[in-house]
C-alpha positions as CSV (number, residue, x, y, z in Angstrom):
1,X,-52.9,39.2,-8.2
2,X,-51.6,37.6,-11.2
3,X,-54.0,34.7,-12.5
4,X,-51.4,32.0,-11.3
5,X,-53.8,29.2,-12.9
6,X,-53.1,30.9,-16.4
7,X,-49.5,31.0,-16.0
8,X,-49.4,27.0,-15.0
9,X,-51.2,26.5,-17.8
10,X,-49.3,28.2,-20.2
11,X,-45.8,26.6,-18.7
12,X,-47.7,22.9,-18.5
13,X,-48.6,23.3,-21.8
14,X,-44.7,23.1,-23.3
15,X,-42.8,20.4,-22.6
16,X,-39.9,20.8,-24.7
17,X,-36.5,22.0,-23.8
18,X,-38.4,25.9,-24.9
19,X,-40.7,25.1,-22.2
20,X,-38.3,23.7,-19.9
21,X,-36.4,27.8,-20.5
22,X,-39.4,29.2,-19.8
23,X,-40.2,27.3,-16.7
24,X,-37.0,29.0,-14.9
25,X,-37.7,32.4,-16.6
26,X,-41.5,33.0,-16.6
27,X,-41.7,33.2,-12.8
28,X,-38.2,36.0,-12.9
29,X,-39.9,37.9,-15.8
30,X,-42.8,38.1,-13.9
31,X,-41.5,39.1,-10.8
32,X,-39.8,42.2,-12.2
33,X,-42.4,42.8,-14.6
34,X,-44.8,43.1,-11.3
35,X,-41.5,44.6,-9.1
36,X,-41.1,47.3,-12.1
37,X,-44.9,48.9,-11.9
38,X,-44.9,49.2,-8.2
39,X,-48.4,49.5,-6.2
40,X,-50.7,51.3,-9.2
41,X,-54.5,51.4,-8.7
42,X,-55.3,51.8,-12.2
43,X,-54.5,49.5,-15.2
44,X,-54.3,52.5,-17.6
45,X,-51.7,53.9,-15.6
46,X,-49.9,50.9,-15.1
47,X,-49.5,50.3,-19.1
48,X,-48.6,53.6,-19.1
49,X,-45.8,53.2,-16.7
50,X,-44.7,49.8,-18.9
51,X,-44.9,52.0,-22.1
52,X,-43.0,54.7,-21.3
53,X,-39.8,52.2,-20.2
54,X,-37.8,49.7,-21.3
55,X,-39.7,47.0,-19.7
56,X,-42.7,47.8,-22.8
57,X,-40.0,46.5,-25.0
58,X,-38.5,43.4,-22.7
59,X,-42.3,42.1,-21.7
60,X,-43.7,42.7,-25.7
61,X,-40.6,40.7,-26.5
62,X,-41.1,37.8,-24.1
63,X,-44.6,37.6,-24.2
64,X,-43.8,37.0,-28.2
65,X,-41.4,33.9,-27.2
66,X,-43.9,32.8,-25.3
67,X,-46.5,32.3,-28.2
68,X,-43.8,31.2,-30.2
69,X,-42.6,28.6,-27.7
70,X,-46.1,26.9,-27.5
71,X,-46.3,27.5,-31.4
72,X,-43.3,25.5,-31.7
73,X,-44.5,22.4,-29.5
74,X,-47.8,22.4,-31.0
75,X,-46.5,23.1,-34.6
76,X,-49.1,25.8,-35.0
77,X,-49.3,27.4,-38.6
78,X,-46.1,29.3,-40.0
79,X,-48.3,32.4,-39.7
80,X,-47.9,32.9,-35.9
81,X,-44.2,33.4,-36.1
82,X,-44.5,36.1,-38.6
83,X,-47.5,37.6,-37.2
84,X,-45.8,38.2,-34.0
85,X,-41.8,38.8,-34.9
86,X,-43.3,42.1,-37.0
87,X,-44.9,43.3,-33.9
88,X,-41.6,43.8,-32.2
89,X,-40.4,46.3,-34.5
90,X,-38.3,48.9,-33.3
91,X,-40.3,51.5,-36.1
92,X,-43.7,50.0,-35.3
93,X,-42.9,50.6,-31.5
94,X,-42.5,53.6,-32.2
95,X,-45.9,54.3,-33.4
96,X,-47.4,52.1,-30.8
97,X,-46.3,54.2,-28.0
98,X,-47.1,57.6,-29.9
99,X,-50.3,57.1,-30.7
100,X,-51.2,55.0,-27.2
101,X,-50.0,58.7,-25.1
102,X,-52.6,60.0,-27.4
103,X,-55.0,58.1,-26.1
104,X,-53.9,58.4,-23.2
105,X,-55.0,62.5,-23.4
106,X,-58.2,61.4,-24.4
107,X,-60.7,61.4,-21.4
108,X,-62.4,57.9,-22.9
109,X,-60.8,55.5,-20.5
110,X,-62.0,57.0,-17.3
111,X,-65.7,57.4,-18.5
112,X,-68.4,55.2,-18.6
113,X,-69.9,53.5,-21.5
114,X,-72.9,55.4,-21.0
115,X,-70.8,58.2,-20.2
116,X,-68.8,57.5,-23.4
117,X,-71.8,57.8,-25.7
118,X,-73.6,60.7,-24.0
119,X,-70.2,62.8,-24.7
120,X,-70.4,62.3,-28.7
121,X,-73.7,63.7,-28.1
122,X,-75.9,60.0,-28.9
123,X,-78.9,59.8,-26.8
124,X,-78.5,56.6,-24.8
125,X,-81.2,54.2,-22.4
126,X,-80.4,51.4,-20.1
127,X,-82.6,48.5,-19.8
128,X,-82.9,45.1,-17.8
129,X,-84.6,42.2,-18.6
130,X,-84.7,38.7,-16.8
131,X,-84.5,34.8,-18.3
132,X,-85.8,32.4,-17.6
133,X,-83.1,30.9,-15.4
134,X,-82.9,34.1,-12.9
135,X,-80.2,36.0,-14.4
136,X,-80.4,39.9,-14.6
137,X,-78.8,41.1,-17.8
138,X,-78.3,44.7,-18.8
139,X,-79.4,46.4,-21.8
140,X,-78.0,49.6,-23.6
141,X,-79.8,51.8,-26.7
142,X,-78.9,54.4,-28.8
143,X,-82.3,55.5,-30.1
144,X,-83.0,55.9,-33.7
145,X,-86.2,56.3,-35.7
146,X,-84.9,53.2,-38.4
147,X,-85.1,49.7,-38.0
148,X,-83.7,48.2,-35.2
149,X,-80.2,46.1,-34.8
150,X,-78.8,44.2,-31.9
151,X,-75.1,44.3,-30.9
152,X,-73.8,40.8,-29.0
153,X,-70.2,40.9,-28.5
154,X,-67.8,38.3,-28.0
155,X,-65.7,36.4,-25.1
156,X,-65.1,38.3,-22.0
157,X,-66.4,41.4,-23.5
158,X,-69.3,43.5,-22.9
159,X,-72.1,46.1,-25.2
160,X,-68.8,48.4,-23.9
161,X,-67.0,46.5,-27.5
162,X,-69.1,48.7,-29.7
163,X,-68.4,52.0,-28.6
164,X,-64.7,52.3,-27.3
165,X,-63.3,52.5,-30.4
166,X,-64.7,56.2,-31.1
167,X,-67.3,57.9,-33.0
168,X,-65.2,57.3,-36.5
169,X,-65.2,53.3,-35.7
170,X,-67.2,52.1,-33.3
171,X,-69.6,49.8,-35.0
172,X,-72.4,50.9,-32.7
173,X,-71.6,54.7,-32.9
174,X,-71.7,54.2,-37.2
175,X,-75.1,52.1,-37.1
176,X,-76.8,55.0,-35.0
177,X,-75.5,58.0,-37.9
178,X,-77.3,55.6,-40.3
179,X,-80.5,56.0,-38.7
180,X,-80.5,52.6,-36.8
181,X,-81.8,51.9,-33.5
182,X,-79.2,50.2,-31.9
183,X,-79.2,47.7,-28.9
184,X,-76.4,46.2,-27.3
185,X,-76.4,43.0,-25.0
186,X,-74.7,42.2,-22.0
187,X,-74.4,38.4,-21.7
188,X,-74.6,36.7,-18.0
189,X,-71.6,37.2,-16.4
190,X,-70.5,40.3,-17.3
191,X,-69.6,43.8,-15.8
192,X,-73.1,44.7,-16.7
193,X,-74.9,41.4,-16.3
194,X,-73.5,40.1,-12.7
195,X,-76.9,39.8,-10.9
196,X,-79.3,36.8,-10.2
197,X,-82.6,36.9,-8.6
198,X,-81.7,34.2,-6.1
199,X,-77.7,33.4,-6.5
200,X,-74.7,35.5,-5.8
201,X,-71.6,36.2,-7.7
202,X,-69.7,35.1,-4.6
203,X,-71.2,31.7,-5.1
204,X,-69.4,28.5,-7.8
205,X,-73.0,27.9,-8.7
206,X,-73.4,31.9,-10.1
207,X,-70.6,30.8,-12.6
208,X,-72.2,27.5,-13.5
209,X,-72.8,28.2,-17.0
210,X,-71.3,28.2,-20.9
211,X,-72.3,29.6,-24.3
212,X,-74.8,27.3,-24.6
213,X,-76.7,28.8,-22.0
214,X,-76.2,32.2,-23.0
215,X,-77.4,31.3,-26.1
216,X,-80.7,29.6,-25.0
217,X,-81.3,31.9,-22.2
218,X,-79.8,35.1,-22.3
219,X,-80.1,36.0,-26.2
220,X,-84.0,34.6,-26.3
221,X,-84.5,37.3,-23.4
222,X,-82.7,40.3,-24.7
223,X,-84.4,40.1,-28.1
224,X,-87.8,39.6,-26.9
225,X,-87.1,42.6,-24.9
226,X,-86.0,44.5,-27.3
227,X,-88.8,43.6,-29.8
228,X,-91.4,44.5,-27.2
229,X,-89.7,47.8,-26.3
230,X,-90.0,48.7,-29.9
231,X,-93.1,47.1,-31.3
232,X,-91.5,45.2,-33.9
233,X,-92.2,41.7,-34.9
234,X,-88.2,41.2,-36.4
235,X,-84.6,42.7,-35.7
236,X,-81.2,42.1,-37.7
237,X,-78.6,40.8,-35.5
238,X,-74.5,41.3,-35.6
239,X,-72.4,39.4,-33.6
240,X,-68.9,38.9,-33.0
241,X,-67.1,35.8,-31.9
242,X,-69.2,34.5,-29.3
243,X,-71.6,36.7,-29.9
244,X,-71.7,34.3,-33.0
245,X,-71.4,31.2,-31.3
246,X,-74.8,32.1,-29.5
247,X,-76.4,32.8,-32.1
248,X,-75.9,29.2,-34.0
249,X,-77.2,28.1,-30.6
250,X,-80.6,30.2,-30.1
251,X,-81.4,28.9,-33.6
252,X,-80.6,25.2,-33.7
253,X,-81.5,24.5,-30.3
254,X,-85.2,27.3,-30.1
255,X,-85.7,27.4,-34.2
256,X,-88.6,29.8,-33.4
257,X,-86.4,32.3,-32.9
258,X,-85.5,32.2,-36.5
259,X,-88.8,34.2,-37.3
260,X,-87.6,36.9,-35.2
261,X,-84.0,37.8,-36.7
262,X,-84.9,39.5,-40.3
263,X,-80.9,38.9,-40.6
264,X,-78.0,37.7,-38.9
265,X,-74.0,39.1,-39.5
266,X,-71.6,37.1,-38.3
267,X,-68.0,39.0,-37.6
268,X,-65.3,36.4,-37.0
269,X,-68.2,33.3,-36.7
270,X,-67.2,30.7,-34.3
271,X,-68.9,27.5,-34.6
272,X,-66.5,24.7,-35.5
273,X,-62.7,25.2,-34.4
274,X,-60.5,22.7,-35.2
275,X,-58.2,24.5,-36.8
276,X,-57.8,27.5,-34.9
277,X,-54.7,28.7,-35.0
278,X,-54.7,30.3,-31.4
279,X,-51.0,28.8,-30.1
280,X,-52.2,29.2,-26.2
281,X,-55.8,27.9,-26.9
282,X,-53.7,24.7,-29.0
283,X,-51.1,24.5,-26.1
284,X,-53.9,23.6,-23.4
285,X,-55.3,21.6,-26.2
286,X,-52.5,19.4,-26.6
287,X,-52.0,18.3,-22.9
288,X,-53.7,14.6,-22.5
289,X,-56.7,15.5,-20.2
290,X,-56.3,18.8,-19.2
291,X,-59.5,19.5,-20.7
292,X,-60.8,16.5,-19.7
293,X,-59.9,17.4,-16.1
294,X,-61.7,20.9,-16.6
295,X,-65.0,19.2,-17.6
296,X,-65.1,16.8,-14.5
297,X,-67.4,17.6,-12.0
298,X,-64.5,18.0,-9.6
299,X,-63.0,20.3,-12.0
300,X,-66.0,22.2,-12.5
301,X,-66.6,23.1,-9.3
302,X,-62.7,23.8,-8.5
303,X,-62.8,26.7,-11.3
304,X,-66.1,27.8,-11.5
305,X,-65.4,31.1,-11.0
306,X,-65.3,34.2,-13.0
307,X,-62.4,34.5,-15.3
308,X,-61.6,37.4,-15.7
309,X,-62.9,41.2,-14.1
310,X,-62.3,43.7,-12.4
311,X,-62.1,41.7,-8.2
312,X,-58.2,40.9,-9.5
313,X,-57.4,44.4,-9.0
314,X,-55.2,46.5,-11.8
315,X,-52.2,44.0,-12.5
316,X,-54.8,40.9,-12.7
317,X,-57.0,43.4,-15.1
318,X,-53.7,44.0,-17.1
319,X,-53.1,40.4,-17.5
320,X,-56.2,39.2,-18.8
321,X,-55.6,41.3,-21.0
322,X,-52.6,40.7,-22.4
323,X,-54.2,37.1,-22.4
324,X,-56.7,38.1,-24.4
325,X,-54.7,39.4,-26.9
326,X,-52.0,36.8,-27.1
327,X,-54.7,34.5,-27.5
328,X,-56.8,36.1,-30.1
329,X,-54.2,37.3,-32.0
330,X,-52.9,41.3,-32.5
331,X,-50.9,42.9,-35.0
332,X,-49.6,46.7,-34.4
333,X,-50.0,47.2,-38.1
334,X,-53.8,47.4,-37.6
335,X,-54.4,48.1,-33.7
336,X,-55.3,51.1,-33.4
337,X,-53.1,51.9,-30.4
338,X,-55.2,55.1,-29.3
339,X,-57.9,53.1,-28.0
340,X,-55.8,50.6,-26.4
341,X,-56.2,52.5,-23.1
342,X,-59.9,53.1,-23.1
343,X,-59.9,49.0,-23.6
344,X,-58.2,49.0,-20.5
345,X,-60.8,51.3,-18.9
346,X,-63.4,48.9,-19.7
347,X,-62.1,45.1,-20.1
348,X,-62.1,42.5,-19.0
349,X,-66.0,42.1,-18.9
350,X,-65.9,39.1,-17.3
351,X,-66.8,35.5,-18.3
352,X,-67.4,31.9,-16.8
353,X,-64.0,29.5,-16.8
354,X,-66.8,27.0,-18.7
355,X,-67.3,29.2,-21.6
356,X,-63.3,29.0,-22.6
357,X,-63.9,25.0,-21.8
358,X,-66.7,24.6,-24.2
359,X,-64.5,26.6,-26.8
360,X,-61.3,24.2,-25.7
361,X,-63.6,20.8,-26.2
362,X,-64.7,22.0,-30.1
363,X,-61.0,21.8,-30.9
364,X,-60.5,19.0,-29.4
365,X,-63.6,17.1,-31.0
366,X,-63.8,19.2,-34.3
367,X,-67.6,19.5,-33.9
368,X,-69.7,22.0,-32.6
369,X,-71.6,20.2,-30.0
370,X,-73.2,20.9,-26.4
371,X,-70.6,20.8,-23.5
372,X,-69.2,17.8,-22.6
373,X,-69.8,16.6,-19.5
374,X,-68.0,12.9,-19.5
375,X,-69.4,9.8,-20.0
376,X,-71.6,9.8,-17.4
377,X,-72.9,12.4,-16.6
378,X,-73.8,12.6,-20.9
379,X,-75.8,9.7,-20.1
380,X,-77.6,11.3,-17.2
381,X,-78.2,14.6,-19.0
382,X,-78.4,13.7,-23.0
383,X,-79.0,10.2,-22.4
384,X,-75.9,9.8,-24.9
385,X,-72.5,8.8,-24.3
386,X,-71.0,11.8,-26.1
387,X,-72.6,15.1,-25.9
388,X,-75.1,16.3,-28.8
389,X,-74.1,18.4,-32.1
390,X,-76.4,21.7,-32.6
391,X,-78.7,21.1,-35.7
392,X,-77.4,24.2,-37.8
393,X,-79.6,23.0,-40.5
394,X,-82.2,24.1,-37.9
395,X,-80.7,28.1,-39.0
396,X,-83.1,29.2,-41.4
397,X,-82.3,33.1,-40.8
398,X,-80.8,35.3,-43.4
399,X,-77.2,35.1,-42.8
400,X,-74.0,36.9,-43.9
401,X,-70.2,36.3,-42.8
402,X,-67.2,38.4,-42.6
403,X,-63.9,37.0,-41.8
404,X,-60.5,37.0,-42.6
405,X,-57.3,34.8,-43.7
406,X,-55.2,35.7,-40.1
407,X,-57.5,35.4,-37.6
408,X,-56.2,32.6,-34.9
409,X,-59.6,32.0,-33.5
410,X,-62.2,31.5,-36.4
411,X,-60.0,30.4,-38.9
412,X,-60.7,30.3,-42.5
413,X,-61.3,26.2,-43.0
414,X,-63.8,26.1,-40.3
415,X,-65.5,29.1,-41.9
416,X,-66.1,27.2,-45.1
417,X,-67.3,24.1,-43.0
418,X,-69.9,26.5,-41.1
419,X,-71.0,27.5,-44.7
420,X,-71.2,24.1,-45.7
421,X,-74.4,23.4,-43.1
422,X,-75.8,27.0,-43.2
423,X,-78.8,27.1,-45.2
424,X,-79.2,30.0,-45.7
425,X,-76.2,32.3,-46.1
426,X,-76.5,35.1,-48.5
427,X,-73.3,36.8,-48.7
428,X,-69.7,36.8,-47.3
429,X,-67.0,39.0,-47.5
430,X,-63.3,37.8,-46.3
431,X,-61.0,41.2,-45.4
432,X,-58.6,42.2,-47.9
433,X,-56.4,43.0,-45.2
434,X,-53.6,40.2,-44.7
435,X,-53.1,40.9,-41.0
436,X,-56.9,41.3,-39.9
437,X,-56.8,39.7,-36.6
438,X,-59.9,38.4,-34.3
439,X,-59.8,41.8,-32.2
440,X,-59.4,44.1,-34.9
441,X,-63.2,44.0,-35.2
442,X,-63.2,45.9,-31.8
443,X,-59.8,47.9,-31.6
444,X,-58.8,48.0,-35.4
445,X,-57.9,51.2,-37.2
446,X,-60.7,52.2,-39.9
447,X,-63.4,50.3,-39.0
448,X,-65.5,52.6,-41.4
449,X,-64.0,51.3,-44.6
450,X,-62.6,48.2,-43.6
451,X,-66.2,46.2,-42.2
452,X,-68.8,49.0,-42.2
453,X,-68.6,49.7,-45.9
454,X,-69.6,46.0,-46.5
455,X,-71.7,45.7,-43.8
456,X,-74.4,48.0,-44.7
457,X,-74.4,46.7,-48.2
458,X,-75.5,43.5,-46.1
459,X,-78.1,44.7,-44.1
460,X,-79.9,46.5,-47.2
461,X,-79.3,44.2,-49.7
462,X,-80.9,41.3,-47.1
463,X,-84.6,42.6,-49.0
464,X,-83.2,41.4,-52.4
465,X,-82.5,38.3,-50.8
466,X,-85.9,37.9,-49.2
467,X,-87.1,38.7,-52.6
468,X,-85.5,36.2,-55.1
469,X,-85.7,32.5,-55.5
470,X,-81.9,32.4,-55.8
471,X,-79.0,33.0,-52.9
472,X,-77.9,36.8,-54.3
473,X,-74.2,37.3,-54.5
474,X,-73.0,40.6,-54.4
C-alpha cells in the first residue's frame, strides 16, 4: 500500500495556501494514479504501464509541483525550480521513455545481482560475516588478482548500486577490468543483510538502529572480513552518501581502523548538512517538533520499522522510489533512463526510519553529532544534555572527495566545512557537469568518464601521497 506516513508528511510539511491545494489534490491524484495501474505484481511493469500513458506525463508533472510547493514554503535554493521544470520537457520525455523501453528489453531487471554479474561473465562469491551486536550482513566479490577495494553504498541501497548500471558504468564492474578485487557491503537492514542471530525483522527492536551503528558495527565487521579473506593488512575504501557518513563514524568513533583503510573516496560525502538543499528533507525540517517527535522514545518505537522494501508490495516499491528520487534530486539530462527499470528490479534495499532521523537532526543542528535522543535520555546515555559531535580530527586515513555544485543532499558549503576538519584529504574533484545530481553516481549516464577517469587517478596517485611531506594536488 502506499506509505501513507510519507504522504502526511509531505502535506504537513506545507502550510501555505500551495499546501492547503495540495491537501484537496494529493489524495485525488493518488487515487487515480493507483486506480490507473490496476492490480500489477511487478513495479517494472507498473512504470511501464505509467510510461507508456498519459498518466507518465500528469504524475512527472505533479510530483514536480510537489517539490516546488515545499521549495516555496521553505525557500529552498532557486536551483530546485530550474532543476525540476527542465525535467518536464516534452523533447526530454521523449528520450526518457525511448531509452527506458530499452531497458526495458534488457533482461537486467529480472536477474539477480549475482545473476547480473555472472552474465557479463565476472566471477562472483558471496560471503557473511557477523558484528558484534548479532546482525548477519551479506557480502559480495568480484575476484581479482590486484589490490583490494570495498564498495559501501548509500541510503536505502544495497552492494546491488554498483552493478545495475551495466558493464560500461557500473563502478564495481570498471574496478574489476582494472584488476581490482572488489567487495561490496550490505549494511544492516538491507535486502541482503535482514538477519539477526537472536531478533527478527518482524520485531521494532530489529529496526532499532541508525548510521551510527552501521558505522561502528557493521563496517568494522565487513572490513575485517574482507582483510582476513584476503590476507591483507590494508584496503582502499569508496563510498557513497551514507556509505560516507559511516565511514566518518568508524574512524572518529574506532580510530584504529584508520590503519586499516590505505585510502578512503568519498562520492557525494555526507557529514554536516545544513544546507542541503533536499526541498522534502527541508519540508519535514521546518515543522516545529516533527523531528523532535521522531526522536522520542514514544516515536521511536511507533516507526521503528523498515522504511522502505520489498513487504509493501509493487505500488509501495514504486513509491519509495519516486521518494527517493524526489528527495535526492534527478535530472533526465543525466539519468540514464535505460537502467531506470533494473533500479526498480532491485530497490528499495531497505533502511531503518532512524537512519533518515539522524540525517533530519544534522540539519536541524548543523553538526555532525550522534543521534539525539532528548534531554534525557542524552543524560542517561552520553551523560550530556545534547548528544556528542564525532571527533573527525580523529580521520587520519588518506582521503579524497568528489562532489558536485547540484547535488540536494551533500551540498557544496558543507563539503568545504567537512574539508575544513579533515586532516588528511589529499585530493578533490567537483563534476564539471552542472546538473550532477546525488543519484547520478548510481544511475548517471557515462560513469566511465564522468567519476571513473578521476577516480583511478585517486586511488594510484594515494602512494605519492603516502610518499611526500606535502598534501599532493593533482
Amino acid at each position: 500500500m502506499i506509505p501513507k506516513l510519507l504522504i502526511y508528511i509531505v502535506i504537513i510539511s506545507m502550510p501555505s495556501a500551495h499546501g492547503q491545494l495540495l491537501q484537496l489534490l494529493l489524495p485525488q491524484a493518488l487515487n487515480s494514479f493507483k486506480g490507473s495501474i490496476g492490480n500489477l505484481t511487478n513495479p517494472v511493469e507498473t512504470l511501464n504501464n505509467i510510461i507508456d500513458g498519459e498518466i507518465f506525463t500528469k504524475m512527472l508533472r505533479f510530483l514536480t509541483s510537489v517539490i516546488l510547493t515545499v521549495a516555496w514554503t521553505v525557500d529552498a535554493d532557486r536551483n530546485v525550480q530550474n532543476l525540476l521544470t527542465d525535467n518536464i520537457v516534452a523533447s526530454k520525455r521523449v528520450r526518457f521513455v525511448r531509452d527506458y523501453n530499452l531497458g526495458l528489453r534488457n533482461e537486467d531487471w529480472q536477474l539477480s545481482s549475482i545473476q547480473l554479474v555472472e552474465k557479463y561473465g565476472f566471477p562472483v562469491e558471496t560471503h557473511e560475516t557477523v558484528t558484534e551486536d548479532g546482525y548477519v550482513l551479506g557480502l559480495f566479490r568480484i575476484r581479482g588478482g590486484g589490490p583490494v577495494v570495498f564498495l559501501m553504498h548509500g541510503l536505502s541501497g544495497s552492494a546491488d548500486d554498483f552493478v545495475i548500471s551495466g558493464p560500461d558504468s557500473g563502478i564495481a564492474y570498471l574496478l574489476a577490468k582494472d584488476g581490482y578485487d572488489v567487495w561490496m557491503g550490505n549494511a544492516r537492514g538491507t535486502k541482503h543483510s535482514l538477519r539477526h542471530v537472536q531478533l527478527k525483522p518482524s520485531w521494532a527492536k530489529f529496526w532499532d538502529f541508525s548510521w551510527h551503528e552501521i558505522g561502528y558495527f557493521d563496517l568494522p565487521a565487513m572490513i575485517d572480513y574482507t582483510l582476513n579473506a584476503t590476507n591483507q593488512d590494508t584496503l582502499k575504501y569508496i563510498g557513497h552518501s551514507q556509505g560516507t557518513t559511516c565511514f566518518w563514524v568508524m574512524c572518529s568513533e574506532r580510530p584504529d581502523y584508520n590503519d586499516k583503510v590505505s585510502l578512503m573516496v568519498a562520492l557525494a560525502p555526507v557529514a554536516f548538512m545544513y544546507n542541503a538543499q533536499s526541498p522534502i528533507l527541508r519540508g519535514l525540517v521546518s515543522v516545529p517538533g516533527l523531528v523532535d517527535s521522531f526522536s522520542s522514545r514514544e516515536g521511536r518505537e511507533m516507526y521503528m520499522r523498515q522504511s522502505c522494501g520489498d513487504a509493501g508490495g509493487p505500488l509501495y516499491k514504486l513509491f519509495c522510489v519516486n521518494f527517493l528520487l524526489f528527495t535526492s534530486g534527478f535530472n533526465l539530462n543525466t539519468m540514464n533512463a535505460s537502467v531506470l527499470p533494473v533500479l526498480l528490479g532491485h530497490a528499495s534495499a531497505g533502511s531503518s526510519v532512524k537512519q533518515s532521523i539522524h540525517y533530519a537532526q544534522q540539519i536541524v543542528s548543523g553538526k555532525f553529532r550522534r543521534f539525539d535522543y532528548g534531554v534525557t535520555e542524552n543524560i542517561r546515555r552520553y551523560g550530556f544534555r545534547e548528544p556528542p559531535n564525532y571527533e573527525l580530527t580523529n580521520i587520519r586515513t588518506p582521503v579524497a572527495l568528489i562532489y558536485s555544485d547540484t547535488d540536494w543532499l551533500s551540498d557544496v558549503r558543507d563539503v568545504e566545512k567537512l574539508l575544513y576538519y579533515l586532516p588528511n584529504v589529499f585530493d578533490t574533484y567537483k563534476i564539471q557537469h552542472q546538473q550532477f545530481t546525488h543519484l547520478d553516481y548510481v544511475l548517471g549516464k557515462n560513469l566511465k568518464d564522468t567519476i571513473y577517469k578521476r577516480m583511478k587517478i585517486m586511488l594510484s596517485s594515494v602512494l605519492v601521497f603516502l610518499n611526500s611531506t606535502e598534501h599532493a594536488q593533482y
